[in-house]
FILUMSE-85720 format. One record per residue: residue in one letter; chain; x, y, z of N, C-alpha, C, O, CB in turn. Coordinates in steps of 0.001 Angstrom, whole numbers. Atoms other than C-alpha are relative to their C-alpha. Glycine has a CB too. Example, Ala and Ser with C-alpha at 12.3 -4.5 7.8 and 13.67 -1.06 7.14 Angstrom:
(kolza 'a', 'A', (890, -1190, 0), (12300, -4500, 7800), (900, 1200, 0), (1936, 1181, 665), (-992, 27, 1246))
(kolza 's', 'A', (-820, -1190, -60), (13670, -1060, 7140), (-770, 1090, 730), (-261, 2198, 899), (414, 462, -1415))
//
This chain:
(kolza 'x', 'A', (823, -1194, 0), (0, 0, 0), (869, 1261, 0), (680, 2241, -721), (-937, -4, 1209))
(kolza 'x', 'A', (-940, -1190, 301), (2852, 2288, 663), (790, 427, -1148), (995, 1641, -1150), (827, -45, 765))
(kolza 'x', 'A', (-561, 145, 1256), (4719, 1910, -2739), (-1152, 699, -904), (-903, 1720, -1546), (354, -1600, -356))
(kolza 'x', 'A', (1202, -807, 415), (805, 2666, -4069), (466, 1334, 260), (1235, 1834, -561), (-1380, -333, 777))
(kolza 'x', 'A', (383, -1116, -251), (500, 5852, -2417), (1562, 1120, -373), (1569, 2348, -459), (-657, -116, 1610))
(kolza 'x', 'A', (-1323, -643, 821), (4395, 6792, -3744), (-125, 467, -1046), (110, 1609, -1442), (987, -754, -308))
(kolza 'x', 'A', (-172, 115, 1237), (3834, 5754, -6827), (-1457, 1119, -420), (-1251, 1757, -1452), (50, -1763, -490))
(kolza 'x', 'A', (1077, -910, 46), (321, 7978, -6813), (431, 1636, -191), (129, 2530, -982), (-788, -237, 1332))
(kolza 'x', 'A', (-503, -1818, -174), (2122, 11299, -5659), (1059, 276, -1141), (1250, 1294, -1806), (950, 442, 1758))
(kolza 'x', 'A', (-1139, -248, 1541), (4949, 10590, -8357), (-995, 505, -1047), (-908, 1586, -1630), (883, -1721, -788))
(kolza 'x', 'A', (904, -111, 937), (1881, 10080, -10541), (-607, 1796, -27), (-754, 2541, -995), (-1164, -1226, 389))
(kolza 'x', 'A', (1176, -1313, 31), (-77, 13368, -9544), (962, 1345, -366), (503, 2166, -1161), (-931, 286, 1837))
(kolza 'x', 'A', (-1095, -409, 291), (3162, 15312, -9681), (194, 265, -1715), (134, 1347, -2299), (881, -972, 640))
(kolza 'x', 'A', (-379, 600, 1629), (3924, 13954, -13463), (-1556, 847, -219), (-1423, 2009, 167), (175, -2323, -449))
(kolza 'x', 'A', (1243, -641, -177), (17, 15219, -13906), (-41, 1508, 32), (-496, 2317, -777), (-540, -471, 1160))
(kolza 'x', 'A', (122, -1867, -58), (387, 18726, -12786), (1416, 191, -882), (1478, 1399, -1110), (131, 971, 2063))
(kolza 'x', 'A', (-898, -445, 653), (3674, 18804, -14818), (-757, 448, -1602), (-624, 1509, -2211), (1165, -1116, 64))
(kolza 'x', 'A', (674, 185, 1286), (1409, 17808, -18104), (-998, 1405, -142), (-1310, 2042, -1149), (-911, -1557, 5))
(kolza 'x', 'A', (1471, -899, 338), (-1426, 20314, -17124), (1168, 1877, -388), (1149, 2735, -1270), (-1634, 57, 2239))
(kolza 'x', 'A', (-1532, -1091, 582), (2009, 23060, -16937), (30, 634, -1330), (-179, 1771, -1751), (1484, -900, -159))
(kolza 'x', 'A', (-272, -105, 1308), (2676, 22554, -20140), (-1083, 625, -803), (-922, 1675, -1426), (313, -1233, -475))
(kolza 'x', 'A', (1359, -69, 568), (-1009, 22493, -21474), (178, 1735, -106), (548, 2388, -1082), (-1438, -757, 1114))
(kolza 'x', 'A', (119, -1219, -345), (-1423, 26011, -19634), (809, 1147, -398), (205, 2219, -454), (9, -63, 1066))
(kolza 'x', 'A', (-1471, -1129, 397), (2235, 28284, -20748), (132, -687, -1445), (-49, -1759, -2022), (1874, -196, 1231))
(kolza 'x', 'A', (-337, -506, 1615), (3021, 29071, -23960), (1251, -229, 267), (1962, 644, -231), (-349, 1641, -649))
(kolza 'x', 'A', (-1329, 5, 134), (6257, 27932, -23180), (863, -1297, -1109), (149, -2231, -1474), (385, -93, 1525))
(kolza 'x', 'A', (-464, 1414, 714), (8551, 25230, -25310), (457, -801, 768), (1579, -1210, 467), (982, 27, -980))
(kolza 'x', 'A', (-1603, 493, -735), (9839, 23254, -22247), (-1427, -1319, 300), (-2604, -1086, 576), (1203, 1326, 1898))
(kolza 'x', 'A', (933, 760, -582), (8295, 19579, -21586), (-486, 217, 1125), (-285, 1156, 1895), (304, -995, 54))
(kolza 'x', 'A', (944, 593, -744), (5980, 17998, -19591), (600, -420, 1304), (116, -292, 2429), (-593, -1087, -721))
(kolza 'x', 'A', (-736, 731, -1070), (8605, 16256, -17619), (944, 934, 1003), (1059, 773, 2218), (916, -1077, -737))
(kolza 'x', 'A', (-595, -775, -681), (10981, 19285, -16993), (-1087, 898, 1090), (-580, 1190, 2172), (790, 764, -1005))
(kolza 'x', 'A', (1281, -823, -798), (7782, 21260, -15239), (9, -1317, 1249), (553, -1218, 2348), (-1944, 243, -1202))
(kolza 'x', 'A', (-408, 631, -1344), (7377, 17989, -13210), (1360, -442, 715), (1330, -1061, 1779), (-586, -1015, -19))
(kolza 'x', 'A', (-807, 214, -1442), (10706, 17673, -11672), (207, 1293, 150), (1242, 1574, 753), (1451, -925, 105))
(kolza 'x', 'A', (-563, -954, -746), (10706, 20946, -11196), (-881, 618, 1377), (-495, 1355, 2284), (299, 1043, -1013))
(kolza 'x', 'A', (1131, 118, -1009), (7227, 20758, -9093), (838, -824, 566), (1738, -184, 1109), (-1540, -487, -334))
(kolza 'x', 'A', (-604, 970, -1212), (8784, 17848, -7195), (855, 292, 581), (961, -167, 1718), (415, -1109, -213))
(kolza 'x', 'A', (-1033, -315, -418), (11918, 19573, -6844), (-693, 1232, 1362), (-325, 1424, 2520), (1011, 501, -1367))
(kolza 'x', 'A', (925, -1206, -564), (9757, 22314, -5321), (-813, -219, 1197), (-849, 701, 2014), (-999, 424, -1016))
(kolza 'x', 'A', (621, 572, -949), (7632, 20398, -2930), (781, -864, 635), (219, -1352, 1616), (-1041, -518, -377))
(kolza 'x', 'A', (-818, 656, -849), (10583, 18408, -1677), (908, 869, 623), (1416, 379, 1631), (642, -997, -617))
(kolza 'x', 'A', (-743, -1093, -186), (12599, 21503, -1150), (-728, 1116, 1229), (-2, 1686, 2043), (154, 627, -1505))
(kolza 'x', 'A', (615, -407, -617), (9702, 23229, 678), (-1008, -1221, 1184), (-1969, -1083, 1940), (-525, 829, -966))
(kolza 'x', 'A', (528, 1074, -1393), (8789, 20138, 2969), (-1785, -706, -408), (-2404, -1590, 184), (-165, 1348, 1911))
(kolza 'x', 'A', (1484, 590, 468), (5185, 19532, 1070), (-72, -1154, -153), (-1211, -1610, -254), (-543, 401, -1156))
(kolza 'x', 'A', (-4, 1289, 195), (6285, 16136, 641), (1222, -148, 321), (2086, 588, -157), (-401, -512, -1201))
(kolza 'x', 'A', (-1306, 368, -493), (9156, 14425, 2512), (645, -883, -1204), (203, -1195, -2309), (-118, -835, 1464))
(kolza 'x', 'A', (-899, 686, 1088), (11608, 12653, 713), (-688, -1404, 307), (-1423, -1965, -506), (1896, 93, 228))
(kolza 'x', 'A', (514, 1605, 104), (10749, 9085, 2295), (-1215, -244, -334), (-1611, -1409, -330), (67, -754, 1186))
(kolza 'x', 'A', (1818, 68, 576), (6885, 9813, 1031), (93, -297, -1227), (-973, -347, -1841), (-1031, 1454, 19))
(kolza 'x', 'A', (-292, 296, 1376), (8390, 8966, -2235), (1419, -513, -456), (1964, -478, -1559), (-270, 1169, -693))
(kolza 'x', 'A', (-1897, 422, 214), (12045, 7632, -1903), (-289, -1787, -533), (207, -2440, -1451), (1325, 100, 2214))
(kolza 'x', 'A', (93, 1711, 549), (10976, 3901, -2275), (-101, -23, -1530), (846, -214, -2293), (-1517, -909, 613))
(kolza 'x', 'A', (829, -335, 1543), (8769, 4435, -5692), (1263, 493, -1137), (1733, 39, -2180), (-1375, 1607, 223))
(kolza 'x', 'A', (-1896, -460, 1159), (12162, 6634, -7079), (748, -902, 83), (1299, -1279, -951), (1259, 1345, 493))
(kolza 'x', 'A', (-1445, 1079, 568), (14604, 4072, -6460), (-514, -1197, -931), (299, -1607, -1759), (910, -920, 1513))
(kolza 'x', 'A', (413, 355, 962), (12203, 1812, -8299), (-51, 602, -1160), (-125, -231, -2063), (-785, -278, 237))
(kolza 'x', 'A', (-36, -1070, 1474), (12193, 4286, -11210), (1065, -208, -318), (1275, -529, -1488), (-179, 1628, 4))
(kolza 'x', 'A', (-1083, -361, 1153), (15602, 4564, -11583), (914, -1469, 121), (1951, -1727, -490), (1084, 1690, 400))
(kolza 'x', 'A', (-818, 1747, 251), (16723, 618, -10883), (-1308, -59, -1250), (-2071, -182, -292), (-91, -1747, 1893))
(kolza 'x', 'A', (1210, 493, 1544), (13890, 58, -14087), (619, 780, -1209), (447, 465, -2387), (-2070, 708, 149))
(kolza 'x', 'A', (-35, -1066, 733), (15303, 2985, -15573), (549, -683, -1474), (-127, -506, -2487), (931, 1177, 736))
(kolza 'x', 'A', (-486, 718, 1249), (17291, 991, -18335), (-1378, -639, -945), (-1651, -40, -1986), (1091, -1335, 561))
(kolza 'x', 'A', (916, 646, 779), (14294, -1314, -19723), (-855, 1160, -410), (-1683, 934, -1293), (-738, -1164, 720))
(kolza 'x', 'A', (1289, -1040, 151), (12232, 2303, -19692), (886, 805, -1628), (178, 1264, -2525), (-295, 1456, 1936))
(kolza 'x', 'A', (-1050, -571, 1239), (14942, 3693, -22608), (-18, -1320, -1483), (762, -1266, -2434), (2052, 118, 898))
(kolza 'x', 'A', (-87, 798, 883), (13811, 392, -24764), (-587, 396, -1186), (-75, 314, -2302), (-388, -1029, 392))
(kolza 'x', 'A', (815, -528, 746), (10967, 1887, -26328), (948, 1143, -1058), (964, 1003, -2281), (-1148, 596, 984))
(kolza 'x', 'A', (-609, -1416, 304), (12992, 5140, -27241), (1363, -778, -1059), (1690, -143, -2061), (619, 1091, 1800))
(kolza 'x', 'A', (-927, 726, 822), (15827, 2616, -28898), (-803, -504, -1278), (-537, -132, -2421), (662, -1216, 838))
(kolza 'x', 'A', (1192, 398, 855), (12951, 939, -30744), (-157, 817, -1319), (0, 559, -2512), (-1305, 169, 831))
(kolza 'x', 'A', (429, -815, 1466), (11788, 4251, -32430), (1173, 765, -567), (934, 1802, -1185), (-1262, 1193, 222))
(kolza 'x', 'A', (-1208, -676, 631), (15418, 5277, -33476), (31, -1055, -1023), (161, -685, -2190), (1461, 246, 949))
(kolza 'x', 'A', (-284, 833, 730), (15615, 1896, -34928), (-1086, 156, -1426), (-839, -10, -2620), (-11, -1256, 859))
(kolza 'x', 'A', (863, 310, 1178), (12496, 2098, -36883), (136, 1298, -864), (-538, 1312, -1894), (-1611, -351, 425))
(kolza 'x', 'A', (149, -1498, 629), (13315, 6066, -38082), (1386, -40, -744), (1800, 854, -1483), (-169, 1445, 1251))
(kolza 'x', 'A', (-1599, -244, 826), (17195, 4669, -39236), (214, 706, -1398), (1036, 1560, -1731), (651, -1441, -340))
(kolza 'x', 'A', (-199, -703, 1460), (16593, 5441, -42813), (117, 1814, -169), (868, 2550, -809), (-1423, -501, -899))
(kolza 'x', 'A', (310, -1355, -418), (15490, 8789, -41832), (1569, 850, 498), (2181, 1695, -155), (-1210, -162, 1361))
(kolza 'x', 'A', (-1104, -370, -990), (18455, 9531, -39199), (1294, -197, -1063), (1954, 832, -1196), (42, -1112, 1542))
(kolza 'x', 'A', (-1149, 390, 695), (21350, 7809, -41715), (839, 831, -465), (2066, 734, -495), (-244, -642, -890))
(kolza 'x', 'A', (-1075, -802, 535), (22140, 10836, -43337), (760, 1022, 777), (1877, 1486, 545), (-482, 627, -1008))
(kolza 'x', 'A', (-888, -937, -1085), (23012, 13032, -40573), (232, -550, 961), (113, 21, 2045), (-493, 1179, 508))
(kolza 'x', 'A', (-179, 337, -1397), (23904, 10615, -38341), (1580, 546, 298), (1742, 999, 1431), (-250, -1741, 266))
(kolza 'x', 'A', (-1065, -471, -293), (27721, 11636, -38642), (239, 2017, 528), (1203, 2655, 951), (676, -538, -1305))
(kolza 'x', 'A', (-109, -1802, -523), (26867, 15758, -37869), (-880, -186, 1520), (-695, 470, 2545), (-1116, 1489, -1437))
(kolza 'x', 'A', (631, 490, -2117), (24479, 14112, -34426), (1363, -308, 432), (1812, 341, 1377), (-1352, -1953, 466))
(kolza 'x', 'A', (-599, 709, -1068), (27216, 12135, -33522), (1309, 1296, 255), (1821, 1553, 1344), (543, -1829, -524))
(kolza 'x', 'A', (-1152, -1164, -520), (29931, 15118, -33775), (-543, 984, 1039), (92, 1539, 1935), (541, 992, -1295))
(kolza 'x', 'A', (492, -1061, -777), (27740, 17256, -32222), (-580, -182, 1552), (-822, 642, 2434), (-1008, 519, -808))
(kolza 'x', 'A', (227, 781, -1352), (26841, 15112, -29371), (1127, -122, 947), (1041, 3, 2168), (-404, -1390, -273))
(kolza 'x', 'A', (-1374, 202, -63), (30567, 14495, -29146), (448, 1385, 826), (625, 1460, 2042), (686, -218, -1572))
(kolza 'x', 'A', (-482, -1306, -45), (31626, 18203, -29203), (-1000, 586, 1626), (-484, 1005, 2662), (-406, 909, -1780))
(kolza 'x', 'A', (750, -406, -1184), (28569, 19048, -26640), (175, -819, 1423), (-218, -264, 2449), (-1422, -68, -415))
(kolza 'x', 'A', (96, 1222, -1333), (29106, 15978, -23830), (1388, 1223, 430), (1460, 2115, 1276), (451, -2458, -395))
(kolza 'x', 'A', (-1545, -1015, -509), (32906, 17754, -23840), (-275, 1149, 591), (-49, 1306, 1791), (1018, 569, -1226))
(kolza 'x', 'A', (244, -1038, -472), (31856, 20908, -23557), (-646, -59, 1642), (-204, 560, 2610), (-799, 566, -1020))
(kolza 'x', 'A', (496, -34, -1255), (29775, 20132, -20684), (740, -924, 1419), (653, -646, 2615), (-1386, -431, -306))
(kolza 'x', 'A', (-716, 196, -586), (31935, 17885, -19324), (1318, 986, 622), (1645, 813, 1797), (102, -834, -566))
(kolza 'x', 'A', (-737, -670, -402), (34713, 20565, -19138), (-1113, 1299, 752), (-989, 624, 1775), (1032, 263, -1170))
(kolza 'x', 'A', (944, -828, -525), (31972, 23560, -17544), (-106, -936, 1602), (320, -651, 2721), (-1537, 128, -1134))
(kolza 'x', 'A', (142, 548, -1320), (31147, 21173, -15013), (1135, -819, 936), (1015, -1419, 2004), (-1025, -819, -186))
(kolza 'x', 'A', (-1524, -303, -430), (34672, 20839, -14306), (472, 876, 1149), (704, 751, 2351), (627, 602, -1072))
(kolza 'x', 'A', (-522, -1351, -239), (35705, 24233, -14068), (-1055, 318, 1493), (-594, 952, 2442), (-265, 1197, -1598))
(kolza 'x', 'A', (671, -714, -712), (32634, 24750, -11860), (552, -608, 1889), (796, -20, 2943), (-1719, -234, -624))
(kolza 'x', 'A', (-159, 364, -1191), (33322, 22170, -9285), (1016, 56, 421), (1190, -463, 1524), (-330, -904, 227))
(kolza 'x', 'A', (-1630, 3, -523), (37336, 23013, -9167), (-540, 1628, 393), (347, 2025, 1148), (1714, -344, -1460))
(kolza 'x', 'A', (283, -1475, -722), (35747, 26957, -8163), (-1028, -272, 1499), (-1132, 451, 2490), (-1008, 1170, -1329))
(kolza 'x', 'A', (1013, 587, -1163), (33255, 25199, -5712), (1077, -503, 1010), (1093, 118, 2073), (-1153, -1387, -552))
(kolza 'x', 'A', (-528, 415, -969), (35787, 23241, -3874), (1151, 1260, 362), (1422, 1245, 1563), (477, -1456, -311))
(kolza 'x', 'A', (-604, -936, -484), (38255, 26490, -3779), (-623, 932, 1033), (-94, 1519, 1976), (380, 567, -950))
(kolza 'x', 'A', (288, -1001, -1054), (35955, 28404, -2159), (-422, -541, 1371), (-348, 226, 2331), (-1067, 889, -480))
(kolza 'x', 'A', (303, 695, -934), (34677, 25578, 369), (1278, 15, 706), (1241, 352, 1889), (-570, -1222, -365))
(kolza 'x', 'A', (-1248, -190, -707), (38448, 25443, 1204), (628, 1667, 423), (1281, 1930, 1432), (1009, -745, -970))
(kolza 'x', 'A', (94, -1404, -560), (38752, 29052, 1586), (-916, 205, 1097), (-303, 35, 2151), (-389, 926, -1014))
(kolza 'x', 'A', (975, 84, -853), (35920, 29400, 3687), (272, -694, 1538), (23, -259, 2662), (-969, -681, -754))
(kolza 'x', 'A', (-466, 941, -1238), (37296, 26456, 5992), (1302, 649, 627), (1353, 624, 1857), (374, -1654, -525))
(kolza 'x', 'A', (-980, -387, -224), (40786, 28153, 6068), (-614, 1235, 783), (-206, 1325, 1940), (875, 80, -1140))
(kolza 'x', 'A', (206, -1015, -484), (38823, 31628, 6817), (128, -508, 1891), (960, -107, 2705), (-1447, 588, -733))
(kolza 'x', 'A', (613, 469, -853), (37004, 29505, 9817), (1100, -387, 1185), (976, -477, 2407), (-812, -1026, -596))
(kolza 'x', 'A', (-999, 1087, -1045), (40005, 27880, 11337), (1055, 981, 295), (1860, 562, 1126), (781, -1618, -805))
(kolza 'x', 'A', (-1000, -1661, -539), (42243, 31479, 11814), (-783, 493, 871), (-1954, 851, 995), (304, 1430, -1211))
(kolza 'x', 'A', (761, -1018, -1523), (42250, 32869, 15136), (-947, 1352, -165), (-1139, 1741, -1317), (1378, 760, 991))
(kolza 'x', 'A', (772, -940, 190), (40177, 35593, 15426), (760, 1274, 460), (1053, 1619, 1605), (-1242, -279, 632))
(kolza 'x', 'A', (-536, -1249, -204), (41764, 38843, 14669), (-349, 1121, 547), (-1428, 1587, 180), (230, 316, -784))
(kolza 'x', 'A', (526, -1141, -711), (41622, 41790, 16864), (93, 1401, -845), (1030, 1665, -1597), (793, 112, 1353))
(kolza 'x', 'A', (766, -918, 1290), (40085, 44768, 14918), (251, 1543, 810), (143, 2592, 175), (-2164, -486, -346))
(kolza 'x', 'A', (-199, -1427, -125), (40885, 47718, 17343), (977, -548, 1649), (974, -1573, 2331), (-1826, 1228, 57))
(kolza 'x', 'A', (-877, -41, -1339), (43467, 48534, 20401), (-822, -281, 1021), (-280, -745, 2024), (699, 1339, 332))
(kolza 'x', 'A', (519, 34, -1210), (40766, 48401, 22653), (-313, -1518, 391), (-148, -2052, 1488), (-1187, 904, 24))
(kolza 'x', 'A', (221, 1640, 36), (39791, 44749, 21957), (1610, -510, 520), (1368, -1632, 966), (-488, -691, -1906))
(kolza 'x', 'A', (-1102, 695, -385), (43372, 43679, 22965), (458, 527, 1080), (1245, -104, 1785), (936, -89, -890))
(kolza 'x', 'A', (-152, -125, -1730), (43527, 45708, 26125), (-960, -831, 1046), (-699, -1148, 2206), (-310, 1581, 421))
(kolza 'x', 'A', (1138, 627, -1303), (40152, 43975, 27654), (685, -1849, -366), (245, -2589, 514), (-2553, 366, -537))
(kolza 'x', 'A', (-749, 1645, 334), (41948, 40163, 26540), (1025, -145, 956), (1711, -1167, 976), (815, -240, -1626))
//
């Protein structure tokens, strides 16, 4: 029954992502709107994490067999895809890199400043006027 009522709120979630979409004139799926509701209601406590942590780790241990379908209709569109498959695959190529190096750069500025921060933390505490080091 508990897995139910997971798998329900995932569901209703996914639901208000769809109606999202319906409603804005925007170009962005169905799916990005719902994790960004879920992100939103887990972030603001509307739903705890373990009210839906079981149901997700089922999602994403399945997650492979759920990408079959999506292999399927590449297979059946090959003729289609054949001729540009060599400007996808460079460009897929060229973009993974790119983002691979960005998310690099970001987390070698993330851990500098976490270590800065710690270094700030761990220096005595400097005295800021004569008077502070007469009452010490």
């Amino acid at each position: 029954m508990k897995l139910l009522r997971q798998f329900g709120m995932i569901l209703l979630i996914t639901f208000a992502g769809e109606l999202l979409r319906m409603l804005l004139p925007l170009p962005i799926p169905a799916s990005i709107y719902g994790m960004l509701l879920m992100l939103a209601v887990l972030m603001t406590g509307v739903i705890r994490l373990d009210e839906v942590e079981q149901a997700g780790d089922f999602l994403i241990e399945i997650m492979p067999i759920l990408f079959v379908p999506a292999a399927v209709g590449l297979m059946d569109a090959w003729n289609e895809l054949r001729p540009i498959l060599l400007a996808v695959s460079v460009i897929t190529v060229v973009v993974t890199v790119m983002v691979m190096a960005v998310t690099g750069i970001v987390t070698q500025w993330v851990i500098r400043q976490e270590k800065a921060a710690a270094a700030r933390a761990s220096l005595p505490h400097i005295r800021h006027s004569k008077r502070e080091a007469i009452h010490e």
